[in-house]
PAZAPA-4460 file (N, C-alpha, C; in steps of 0.05 Angstrom, whole numbers, plus 32768, in hexadecimal, padded with zeros to 4 digits):
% residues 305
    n_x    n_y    n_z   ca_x   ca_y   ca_z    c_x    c_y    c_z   seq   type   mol
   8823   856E   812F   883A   8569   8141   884F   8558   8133     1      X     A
   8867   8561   8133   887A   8549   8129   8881   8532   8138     2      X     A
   887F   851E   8124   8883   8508   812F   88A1   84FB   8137     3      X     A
   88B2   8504   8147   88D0   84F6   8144   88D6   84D8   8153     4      X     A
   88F3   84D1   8143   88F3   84BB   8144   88F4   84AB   8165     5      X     A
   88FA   84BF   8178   88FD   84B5   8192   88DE   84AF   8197     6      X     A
   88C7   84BC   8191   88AF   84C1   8193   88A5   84A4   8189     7      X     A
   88B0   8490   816F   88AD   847F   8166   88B5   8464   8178     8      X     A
   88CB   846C   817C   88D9   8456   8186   88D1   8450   81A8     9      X     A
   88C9   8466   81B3   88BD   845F   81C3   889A   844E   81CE    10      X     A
   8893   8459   81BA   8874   844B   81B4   887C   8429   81AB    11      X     A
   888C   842E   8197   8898   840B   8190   889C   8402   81AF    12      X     A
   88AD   8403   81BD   88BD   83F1   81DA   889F   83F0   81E0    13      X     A
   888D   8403   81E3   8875   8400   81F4   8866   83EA   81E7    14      X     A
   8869   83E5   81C8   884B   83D1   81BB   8850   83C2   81AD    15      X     A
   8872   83C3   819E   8885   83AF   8193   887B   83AD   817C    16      X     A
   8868   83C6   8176   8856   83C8   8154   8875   83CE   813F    17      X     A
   8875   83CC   812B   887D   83D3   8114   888D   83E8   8112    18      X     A
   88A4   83F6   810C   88A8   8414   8114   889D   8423   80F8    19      X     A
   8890   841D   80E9   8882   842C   80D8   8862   8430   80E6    20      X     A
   8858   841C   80F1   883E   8417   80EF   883A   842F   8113    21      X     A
   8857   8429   811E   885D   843D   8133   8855   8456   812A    22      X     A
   8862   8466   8114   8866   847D   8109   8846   8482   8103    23      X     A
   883D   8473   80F2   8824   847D   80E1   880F   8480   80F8    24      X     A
   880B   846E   8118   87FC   8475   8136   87FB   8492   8139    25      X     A
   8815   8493   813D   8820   84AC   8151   8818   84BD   813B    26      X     A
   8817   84C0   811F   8810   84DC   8112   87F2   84DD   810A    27      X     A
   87E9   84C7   810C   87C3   84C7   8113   87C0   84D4   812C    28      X     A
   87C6   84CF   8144   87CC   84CC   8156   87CA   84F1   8162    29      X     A
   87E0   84FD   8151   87EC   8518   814C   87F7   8520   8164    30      X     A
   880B   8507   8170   8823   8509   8180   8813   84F7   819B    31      X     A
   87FD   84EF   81A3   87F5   84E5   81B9   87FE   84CA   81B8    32      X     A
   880A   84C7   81CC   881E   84A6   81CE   8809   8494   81D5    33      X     A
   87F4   849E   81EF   87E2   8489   81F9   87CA   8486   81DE    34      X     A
   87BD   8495   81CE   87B2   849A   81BE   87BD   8478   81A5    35      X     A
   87D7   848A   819F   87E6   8473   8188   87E3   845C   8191    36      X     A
   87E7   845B   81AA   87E1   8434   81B5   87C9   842D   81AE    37      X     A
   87B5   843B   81A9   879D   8430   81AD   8795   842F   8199    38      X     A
   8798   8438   8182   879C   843E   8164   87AE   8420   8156    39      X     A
   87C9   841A   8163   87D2   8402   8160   87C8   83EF   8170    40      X     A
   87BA   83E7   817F   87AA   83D1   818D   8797   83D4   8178    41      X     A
   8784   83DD   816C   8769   83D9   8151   877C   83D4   8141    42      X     A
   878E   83DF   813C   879C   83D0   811C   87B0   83BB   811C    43      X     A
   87B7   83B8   8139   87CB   839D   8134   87C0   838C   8158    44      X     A
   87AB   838E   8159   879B   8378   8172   87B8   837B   8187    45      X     A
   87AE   836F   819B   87B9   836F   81BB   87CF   8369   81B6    46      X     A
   87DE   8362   81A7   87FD   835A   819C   880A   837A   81A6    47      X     A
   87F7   8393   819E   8803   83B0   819F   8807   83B1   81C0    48      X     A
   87F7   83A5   81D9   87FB   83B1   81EE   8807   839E   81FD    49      X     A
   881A   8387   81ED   882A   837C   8209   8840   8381   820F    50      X     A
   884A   839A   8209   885F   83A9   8218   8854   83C5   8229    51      X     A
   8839   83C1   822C   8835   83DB   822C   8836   83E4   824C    52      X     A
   883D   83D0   8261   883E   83CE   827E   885E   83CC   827F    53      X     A
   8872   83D3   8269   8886   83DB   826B   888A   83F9   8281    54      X     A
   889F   83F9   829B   8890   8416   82A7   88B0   8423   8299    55      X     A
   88B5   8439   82A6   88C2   8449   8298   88CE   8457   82AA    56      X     A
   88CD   8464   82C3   88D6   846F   82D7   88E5   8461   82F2    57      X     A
   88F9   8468   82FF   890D   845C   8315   8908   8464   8330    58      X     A
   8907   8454   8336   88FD   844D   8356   8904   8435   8367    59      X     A
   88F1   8438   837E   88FA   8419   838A   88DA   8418   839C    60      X     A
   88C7   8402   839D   88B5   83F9   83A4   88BB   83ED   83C1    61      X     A
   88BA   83F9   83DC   88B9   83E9   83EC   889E   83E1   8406    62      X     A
   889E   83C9   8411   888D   83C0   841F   8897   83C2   8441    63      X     A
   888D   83C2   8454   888F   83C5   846B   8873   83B6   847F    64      X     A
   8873   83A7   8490   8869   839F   849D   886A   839A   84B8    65      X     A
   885D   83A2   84CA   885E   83AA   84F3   8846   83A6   84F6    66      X     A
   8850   8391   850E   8834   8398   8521   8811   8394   8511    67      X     A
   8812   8379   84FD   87F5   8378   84E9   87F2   8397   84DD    68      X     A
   8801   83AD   84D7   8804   83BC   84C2   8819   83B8   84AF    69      X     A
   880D   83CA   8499   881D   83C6   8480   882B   83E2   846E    70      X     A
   8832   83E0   845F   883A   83FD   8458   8849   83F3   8432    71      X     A
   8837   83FE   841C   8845   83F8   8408   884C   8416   8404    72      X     A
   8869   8419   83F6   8873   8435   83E8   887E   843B   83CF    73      X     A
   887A   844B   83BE   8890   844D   83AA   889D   8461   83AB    74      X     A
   88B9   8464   83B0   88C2   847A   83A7   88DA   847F   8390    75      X     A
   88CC   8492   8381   88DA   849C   836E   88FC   84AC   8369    76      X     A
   8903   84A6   8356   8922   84B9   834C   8926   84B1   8332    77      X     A
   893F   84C3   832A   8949   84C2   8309   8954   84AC   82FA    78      X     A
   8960   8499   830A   896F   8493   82FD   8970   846F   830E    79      X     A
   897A   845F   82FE   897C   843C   8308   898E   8438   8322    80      X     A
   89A1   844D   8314   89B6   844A   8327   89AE   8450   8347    81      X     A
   89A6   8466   834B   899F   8475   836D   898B   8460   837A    82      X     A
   897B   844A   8366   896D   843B   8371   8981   8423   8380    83      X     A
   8994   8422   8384   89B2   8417   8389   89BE   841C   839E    84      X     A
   89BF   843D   83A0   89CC   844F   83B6   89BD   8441   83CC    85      X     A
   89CD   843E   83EB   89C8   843D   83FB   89B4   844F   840D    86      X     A
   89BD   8465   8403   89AD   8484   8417   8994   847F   840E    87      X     A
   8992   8479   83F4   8976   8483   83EA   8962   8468   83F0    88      X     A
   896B   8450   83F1   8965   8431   83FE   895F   843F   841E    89      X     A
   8970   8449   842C   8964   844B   8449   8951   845D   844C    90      X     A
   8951   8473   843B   8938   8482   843C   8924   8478   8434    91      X     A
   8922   8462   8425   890E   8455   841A   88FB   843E   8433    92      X     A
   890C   842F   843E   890A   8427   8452   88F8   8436   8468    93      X     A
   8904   8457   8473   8900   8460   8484   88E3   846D   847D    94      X     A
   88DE   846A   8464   88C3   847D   845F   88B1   8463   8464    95      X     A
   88B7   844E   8458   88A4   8432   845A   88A2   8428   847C    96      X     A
   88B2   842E   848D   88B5   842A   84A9   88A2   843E   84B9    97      X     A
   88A1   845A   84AB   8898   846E   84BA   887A   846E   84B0    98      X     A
   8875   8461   8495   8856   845D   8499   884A   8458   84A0    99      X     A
   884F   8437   84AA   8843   842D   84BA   883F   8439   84DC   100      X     A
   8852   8443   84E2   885E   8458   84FC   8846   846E   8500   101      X     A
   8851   847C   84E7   883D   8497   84ED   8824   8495   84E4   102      X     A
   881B   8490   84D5   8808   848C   84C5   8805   84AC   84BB   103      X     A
   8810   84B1   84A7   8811   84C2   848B   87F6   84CA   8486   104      X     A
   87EB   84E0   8486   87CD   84E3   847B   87D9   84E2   8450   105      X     A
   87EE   84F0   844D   87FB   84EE   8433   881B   84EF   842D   106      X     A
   881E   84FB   8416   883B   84F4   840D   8849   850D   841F   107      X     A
   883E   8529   841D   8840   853F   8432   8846   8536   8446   108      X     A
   883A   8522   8457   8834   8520   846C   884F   850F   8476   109      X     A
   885D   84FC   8460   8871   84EA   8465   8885   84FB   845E   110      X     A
   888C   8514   8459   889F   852A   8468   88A5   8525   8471   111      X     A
   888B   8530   848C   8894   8536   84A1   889C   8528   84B6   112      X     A
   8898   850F   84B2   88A5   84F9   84BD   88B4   84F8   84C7   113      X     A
   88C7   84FF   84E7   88E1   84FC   84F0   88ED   84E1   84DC   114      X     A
   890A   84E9   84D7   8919   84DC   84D8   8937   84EC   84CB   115      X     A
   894D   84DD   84D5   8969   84E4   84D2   897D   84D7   84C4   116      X     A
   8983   84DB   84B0   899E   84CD   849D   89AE   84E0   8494   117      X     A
   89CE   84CB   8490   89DE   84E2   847F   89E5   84F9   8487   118      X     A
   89DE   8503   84A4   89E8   8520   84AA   89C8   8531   84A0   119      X     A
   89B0   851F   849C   899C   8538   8498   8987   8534   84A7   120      X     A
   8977   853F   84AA   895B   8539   84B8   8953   8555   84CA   121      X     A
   893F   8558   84DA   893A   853E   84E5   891E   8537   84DA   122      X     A
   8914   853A   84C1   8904   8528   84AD   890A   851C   8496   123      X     A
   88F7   8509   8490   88F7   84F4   8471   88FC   8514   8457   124      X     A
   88E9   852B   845E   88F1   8541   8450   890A   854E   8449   125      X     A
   8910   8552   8465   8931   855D   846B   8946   8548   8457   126      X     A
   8948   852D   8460   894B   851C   845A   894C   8513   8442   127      X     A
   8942   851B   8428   893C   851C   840F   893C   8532   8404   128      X     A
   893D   8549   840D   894C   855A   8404   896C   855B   8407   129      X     A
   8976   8554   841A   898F   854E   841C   89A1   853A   840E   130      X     A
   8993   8524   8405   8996   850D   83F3   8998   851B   83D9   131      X     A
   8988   852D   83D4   897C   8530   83B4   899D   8547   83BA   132      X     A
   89AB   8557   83C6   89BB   8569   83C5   89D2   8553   83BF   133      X     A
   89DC   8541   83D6   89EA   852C   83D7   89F1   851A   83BD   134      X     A
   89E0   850F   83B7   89E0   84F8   839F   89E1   8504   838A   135      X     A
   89CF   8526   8384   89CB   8531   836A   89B9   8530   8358   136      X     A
   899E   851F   8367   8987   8511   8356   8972   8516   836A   137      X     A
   8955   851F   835D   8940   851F   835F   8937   8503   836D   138      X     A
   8924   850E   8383   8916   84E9   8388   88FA   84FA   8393   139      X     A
   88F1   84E9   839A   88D2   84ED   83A0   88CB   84D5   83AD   140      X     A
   88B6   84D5   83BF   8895   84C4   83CB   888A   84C9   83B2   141      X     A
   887E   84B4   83A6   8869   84BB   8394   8849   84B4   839E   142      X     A
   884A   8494   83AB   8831   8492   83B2   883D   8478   83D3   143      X     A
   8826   8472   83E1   8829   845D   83EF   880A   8460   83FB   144      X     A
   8807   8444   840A   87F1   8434   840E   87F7   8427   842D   145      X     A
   87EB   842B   8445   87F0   8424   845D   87CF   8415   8463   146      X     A
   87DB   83FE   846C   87CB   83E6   8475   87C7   83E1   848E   147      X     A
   87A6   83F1   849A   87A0   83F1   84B8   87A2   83D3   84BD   148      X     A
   87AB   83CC   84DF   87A0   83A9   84E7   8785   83A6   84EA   149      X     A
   8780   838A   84E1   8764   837E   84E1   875C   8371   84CB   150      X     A
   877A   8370   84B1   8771   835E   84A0   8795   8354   849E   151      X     A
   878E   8337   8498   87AD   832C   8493   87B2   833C   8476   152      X     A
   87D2   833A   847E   87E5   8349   8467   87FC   8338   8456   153      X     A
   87EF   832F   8444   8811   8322   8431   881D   832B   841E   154      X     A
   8836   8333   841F   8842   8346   8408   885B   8332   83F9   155      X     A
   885A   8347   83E0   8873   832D   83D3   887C   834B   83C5   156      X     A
   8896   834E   83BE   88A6   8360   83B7   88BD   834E   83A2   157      X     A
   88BA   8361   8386   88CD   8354   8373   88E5   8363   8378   158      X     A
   88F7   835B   837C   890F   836D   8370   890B   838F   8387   159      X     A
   88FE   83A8   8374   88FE   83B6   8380   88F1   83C8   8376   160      X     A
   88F1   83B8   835D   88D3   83CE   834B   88BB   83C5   834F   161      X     A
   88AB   83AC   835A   8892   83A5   8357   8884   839C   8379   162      X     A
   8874   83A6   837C   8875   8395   8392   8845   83A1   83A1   163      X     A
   884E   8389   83AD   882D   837F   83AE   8824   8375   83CB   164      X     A
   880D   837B   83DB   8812   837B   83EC   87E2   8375   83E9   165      X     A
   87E0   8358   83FA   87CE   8353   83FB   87BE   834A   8412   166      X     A
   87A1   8357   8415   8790   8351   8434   8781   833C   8424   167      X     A
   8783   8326   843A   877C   8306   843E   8770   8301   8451   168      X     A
   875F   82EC   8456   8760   82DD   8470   8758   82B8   8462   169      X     A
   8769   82B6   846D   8772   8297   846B   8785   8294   8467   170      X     A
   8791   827E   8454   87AC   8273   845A   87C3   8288   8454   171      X     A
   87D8   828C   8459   87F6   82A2   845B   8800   8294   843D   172      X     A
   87FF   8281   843F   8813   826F   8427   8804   827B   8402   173      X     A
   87E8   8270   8404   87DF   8278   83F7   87CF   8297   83EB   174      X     A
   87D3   829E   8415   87D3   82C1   8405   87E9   82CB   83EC   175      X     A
   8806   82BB   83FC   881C   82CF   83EE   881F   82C5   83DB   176      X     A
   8817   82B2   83CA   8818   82A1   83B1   8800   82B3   83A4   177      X     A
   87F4   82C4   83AB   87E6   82D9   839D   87EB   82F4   839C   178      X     A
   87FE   82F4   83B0   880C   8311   83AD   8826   830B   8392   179      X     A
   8831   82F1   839C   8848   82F2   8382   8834   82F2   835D   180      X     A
   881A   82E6   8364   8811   82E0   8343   8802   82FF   8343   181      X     A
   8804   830E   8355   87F8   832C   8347   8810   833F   833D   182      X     A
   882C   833A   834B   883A   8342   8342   8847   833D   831D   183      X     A
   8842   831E   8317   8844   830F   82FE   8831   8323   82EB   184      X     A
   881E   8321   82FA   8800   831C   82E0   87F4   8336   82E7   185      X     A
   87FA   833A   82F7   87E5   836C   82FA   87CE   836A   82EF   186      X     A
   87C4   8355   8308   879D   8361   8300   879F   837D   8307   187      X     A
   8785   8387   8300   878A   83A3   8305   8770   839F   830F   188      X     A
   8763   838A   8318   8748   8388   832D   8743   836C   833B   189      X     A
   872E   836E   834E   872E   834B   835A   8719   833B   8346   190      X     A
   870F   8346   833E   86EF   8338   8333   86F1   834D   8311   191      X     A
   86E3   833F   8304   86DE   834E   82EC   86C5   8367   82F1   192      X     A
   86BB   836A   8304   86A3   8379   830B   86B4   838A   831A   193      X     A
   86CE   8386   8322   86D8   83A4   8334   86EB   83AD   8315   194      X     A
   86EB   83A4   82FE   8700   83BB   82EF   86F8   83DA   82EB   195      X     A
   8702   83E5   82F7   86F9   83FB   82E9   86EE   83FF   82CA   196      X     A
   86D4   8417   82CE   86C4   8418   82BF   86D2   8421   82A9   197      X     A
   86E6   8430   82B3   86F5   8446   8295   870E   8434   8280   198      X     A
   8710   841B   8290   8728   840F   8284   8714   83F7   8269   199      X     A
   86F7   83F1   8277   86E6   83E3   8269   86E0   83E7   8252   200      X     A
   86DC   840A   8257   86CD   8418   823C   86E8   841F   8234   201      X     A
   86F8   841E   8239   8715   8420   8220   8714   8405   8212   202      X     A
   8715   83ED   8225   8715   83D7   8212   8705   83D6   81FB   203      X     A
   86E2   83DF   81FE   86CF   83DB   81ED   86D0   83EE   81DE   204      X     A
   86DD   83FF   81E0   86E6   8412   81CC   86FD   8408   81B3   205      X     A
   870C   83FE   81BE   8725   83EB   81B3   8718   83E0   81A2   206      X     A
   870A   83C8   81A8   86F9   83AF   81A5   86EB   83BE   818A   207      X     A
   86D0   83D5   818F   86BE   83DA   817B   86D7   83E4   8160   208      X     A
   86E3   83F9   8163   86FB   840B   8158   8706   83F1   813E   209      X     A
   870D   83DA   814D   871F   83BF   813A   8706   83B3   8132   210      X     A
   86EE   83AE   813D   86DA   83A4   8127   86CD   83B4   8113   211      X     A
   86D1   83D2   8110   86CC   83E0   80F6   86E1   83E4   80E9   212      X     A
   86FE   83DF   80F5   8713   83DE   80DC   870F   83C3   80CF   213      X     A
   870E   83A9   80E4   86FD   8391   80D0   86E6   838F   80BA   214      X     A
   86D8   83A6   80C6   86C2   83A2   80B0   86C7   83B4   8096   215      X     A
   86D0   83CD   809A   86DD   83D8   808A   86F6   83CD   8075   216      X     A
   8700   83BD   8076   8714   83AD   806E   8709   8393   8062   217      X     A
   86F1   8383   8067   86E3   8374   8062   86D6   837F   8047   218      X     A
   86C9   8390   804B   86BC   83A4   8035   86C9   83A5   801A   219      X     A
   86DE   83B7   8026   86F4   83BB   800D   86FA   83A6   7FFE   220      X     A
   86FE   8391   800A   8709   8375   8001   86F7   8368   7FF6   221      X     A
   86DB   8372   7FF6   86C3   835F   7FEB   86BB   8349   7FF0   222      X     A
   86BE   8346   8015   86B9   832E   8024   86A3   8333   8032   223      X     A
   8699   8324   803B   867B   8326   8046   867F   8338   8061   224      X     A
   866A   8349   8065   866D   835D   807F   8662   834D   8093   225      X     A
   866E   834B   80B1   865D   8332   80C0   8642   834E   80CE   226      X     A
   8631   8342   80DC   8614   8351   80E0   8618   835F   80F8   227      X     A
   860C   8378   8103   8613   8384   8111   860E   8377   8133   228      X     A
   8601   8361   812F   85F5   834D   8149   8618   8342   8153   229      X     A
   8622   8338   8136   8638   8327   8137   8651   8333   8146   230      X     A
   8654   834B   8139   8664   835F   8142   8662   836B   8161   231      X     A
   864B   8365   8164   864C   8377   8187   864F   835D   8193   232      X     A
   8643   8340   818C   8651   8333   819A   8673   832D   819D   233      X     A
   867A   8331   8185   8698   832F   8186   86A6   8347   819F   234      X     A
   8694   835D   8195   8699   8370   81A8   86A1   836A   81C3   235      X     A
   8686   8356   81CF   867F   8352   81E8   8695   8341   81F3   236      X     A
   869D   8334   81D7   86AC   8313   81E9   86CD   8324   81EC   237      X     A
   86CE   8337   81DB   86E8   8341   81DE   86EE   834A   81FB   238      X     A
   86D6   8358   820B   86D8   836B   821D   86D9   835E   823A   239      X     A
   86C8   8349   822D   86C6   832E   8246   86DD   8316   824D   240      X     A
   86F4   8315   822D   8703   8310   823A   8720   831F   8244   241      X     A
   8722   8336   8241   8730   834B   8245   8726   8345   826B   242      X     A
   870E   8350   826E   8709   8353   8289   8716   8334   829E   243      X     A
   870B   831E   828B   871D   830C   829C   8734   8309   829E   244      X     A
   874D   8310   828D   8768   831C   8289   876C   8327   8298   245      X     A
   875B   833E   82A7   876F   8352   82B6   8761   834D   82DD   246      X     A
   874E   8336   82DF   8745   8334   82F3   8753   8321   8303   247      X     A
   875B   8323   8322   8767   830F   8329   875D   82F7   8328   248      X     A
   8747   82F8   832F   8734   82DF   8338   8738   82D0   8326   249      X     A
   872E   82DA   8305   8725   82C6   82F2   8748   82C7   82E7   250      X     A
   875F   82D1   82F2   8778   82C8   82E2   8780   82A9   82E5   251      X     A
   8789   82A3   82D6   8796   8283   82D5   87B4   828C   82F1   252      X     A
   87B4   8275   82FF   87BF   827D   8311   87DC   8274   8305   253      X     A
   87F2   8282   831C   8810   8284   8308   8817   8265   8310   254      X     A
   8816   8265   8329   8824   823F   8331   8811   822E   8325   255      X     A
   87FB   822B   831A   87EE   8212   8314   87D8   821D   82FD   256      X     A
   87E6   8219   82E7   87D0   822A   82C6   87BB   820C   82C6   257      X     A
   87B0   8201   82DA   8796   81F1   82DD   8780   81FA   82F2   258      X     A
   8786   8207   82F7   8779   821C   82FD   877D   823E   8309   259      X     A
   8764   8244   8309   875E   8262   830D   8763   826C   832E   260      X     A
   876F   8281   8330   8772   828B   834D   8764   8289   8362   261      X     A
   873D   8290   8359   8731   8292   8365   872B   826E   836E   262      X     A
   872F   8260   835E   872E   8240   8372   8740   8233   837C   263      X     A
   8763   8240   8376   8771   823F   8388   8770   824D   83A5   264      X     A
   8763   8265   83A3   8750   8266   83B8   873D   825F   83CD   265      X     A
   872F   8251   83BB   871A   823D   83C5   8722   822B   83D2   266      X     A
   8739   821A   83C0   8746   8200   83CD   8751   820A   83EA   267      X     A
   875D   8228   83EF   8767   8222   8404   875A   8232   8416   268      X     A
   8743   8235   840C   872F   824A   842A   873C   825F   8433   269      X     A
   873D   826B   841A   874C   828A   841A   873E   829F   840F   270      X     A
   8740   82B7   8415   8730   82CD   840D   873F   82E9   840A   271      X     A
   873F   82F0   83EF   8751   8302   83E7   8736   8322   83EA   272      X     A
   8746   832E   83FD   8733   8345   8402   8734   8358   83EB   273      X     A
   8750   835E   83E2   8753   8370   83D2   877B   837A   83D0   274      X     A
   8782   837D   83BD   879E   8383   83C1   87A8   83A4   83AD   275      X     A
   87C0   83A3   83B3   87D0   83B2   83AB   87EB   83B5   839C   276      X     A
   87E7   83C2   8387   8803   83AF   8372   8812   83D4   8366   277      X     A
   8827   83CD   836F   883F   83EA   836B   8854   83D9   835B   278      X     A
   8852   83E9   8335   886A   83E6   832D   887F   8401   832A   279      X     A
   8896   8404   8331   88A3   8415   8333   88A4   842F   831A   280      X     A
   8898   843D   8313   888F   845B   82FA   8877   844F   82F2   281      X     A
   8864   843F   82F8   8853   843A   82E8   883F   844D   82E6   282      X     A
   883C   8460   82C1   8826   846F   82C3   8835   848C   82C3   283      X     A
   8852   847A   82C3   8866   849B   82C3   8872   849D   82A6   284      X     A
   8869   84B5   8292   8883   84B4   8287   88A3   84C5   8288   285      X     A
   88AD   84BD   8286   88CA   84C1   827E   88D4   84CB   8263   286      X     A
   88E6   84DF   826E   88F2   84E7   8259   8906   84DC   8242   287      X     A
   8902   84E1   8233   8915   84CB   8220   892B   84DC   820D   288      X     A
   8945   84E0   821C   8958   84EA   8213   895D   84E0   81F1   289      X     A
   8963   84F4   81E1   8969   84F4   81C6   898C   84FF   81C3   290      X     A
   89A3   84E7   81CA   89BA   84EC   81D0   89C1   84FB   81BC   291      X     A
   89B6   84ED   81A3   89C8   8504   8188   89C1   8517   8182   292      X     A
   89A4   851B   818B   89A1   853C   818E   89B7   854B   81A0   293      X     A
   89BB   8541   81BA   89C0   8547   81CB   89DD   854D   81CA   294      X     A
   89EB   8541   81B9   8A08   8538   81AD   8A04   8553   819F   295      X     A
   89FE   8553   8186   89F8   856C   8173   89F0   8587   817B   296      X     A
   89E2   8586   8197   89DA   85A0   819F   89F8   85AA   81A9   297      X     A
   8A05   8594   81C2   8A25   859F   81CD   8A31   85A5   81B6   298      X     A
   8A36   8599   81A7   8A4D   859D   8187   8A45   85BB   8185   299      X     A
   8A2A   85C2   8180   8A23   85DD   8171   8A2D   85F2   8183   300      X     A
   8A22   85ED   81A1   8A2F   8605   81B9   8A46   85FD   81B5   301      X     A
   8A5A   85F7   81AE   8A78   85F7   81B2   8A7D   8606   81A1   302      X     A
   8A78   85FF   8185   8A7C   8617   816C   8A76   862A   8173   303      X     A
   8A65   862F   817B   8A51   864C   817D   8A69   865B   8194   304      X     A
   8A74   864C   81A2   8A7D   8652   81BB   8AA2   8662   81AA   305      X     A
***
């Protein structure tokens, strides 16, 4: 597969590696972008994946709350700008309003949803089709999450791309001081025992992958090979502290790096059931316009023309 330079440059914004060391991924790789990351995390350590929660797609993340229900949503479109437009803000609204309302079995289902804007309706369907004719741009429901009553709800919303929405029971103050540090820090579990199993065995895959390019490189160099005991523990400690990295509990909390969430917890006789964290395309990619192609292709139809 050829490797081009947009193909490069995008893996770089994602891992901030080298744009050579970019190039030489992606053609090991033989064009797989998620592949090359993982290829540059063994050869250039976790330095390769701290851009890699960069998202890439336009939207707007909103929260809604009635009546001890809750309602998180994302919905999708093309472009920064429509996330701006008013029409497409009230539809946004009206889908996060009507969740909690109707209760949605799915994204189908928040269609059918009465509602009226703009001269369209009388659904969220109608309604977005008429927007998408109107404005000129694609949008979409991509996903949302509705929160039956019977557990307290605290949500914190950044801006309009991120937003987090957590079941508690105890204090309100200190729930939402954990909704804003999940939005910061994106555990992607509560405990190191809930990460998923498949994100683990990527790590220890990572982990083993960079300790045979170490030993391999040790070799060559005519430095002592460390023992294969040594190595799986390095293995182990890598994986163990990865797992505390991405768990809320064991994260260093954002207001006070003296301690950990879970005993800011404690201190305040709080209990984090479990949450929910929406960043706006995350997991989407996007197309990545190549203007001077794009320049060069018009030039050519004009001649031709």
């Amino acid at each position: 597969m050829a490797i081009t330079a947009s193909m490069v440059a995008e893996l770089r914004a994602k891992t901030d590696a080298p744009m050579m060391e970019c190039k030489k991924a992606l053609t090991e790789a033989d064009g797989n972008m998620e592949k090359a990351e993982e290829i540059l995390r063994v050869k250039l350590g976790n330095k390769a994946g701290k851009a890699a929660s960069r998202v890439t797609a336009e939207g707007v993340v909103a929260v809604h709350m009635e009546g001890g229900i809750g309602a998180l949503v994302e919905v999708n479109c093309e472009t920064d700008f429509v996330t701006k437009n008013d029409s497409f803000l009230g539809l946004v609204k009206a889908v996060a309003e009507g969740i909690v309302k109707h209760k949605p079995a799915d994204v189908v289902a928040i269609g059918a949803m009465p509602f009226s804007m703009d001269g369209f309706g009388p659904t969220i369907e109608d309604v977005r089709k008429g927007l998408i004719g109107k404005i000129g741009e694609n949008m979409s429901v991509r996903r949302f999450k509705r929160f039956d009553a019977g557990t307290k709800l605290a949500s914190y919303v950044h801006g309009t791309r991120i937003g987090v929405v957590v079941e508690y029971e105890g204090d309100e103050t200190a729930a939402k001081d954990v909704a804003m540090h999940v939005a910061a820090m994106k555990p992607v579990a509560l405990s190191s025992a809930d990460v998923p199993a498949e994100l683990v065995a990527r790590e220890r895959s990572v982990a083993s992958a960079k300790a045979a390019e170490d030993a391999a490189k040790a070799q060559a160099e005519g430095k002592p090979v460390q023992s294969a005991e040594i190595v799986a523990k390095r293995i182990d400690g890598g994986v163990q502290k990865y797992l505390k990295e991405v768990s809320l509990f064991n994260q260093t909390f954002v207001k006070n790096d003296k301690q950990t969430v879970e005993q800011m917890l404690k201190e305040k006789a709080t209990t984090v059931k479990g949450f929910t964290l929406y960043v706006v395309g995350e997991g989407i990619e996007k197309k990545v316009d190549d203007f001077a192609a794009e320049v060069a292709a018009q030039i050519a139809a004009a001649k031709a023309a």
